[in-house]
N, C-alpha and C positions, 0 to 999 in steps of 0.2 A: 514511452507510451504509458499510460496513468493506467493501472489495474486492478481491483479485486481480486487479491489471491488468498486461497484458503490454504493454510497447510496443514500436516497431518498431525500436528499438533492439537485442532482445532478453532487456530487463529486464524480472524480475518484480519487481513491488510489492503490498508491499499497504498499504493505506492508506486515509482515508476521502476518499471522493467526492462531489465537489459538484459536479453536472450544471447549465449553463446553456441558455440558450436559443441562444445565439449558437454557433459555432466552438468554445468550450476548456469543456474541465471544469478544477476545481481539486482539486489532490491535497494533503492535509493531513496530518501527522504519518506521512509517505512513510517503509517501512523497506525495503529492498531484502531479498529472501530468495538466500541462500544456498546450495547441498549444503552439507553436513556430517558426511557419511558414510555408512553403507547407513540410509537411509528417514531421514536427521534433514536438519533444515531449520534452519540459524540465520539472526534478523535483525541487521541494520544500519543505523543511517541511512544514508537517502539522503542524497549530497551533504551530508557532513559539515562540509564546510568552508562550505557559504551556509548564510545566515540568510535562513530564510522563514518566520516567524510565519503570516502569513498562506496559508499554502500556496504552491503553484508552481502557475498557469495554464497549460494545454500545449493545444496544437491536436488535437480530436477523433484528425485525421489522424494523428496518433501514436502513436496507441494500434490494438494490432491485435486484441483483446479485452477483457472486464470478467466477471469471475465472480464466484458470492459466497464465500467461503475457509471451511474447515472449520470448527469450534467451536472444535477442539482449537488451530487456530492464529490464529484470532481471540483466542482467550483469552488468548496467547503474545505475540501484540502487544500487547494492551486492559495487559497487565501491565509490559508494556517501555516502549513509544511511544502509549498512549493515555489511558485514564479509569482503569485501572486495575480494574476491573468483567470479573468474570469469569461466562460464560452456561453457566449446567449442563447436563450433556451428558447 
């Protein structure tokens, strides 16, 4: 599931989420969102420089919420950093 998560870092991401039972979710094909000037949003990977195939596992504790991201910027990642699958608005 594609989400908006803030962590207590101050970072936005968005990215998909894999909820466990335990302490950590796993964050998977993680793009950091950007400003980019009045009302534009650009992505980036996250942590460019690691390789994590398999996502990064981070402690609940570090994330200070989870939303679900607009269509329009879901679509914007799905095209960049995901399946490439675009959901009609």
């Amino acid at each position: 599931m594609i989400k908006l998560v803030r962590l207590i870092s101050g970072e936005e991401i968005i990215c998909k989420v894999i909820e466990s039972e335990d302490s950590c979710v796993t964050l998977k094909n993680a793009a950091i969102l950007i400003p980019a000037g009045q009302e534009q949003l650009a992505l980036a990977q996250w942590m460019p420089y690691a390789s994590y195939d398999e996502g990064v596992e981070i402690r609940k504790e570090s994330i200070l919420f989870m939303v679900d991201a607009q269509d329009e910027l879901k679509n914007q990642y799905s095209t960049s950093f995901g399946s490439g699958l675009v959901v009609p608005g």
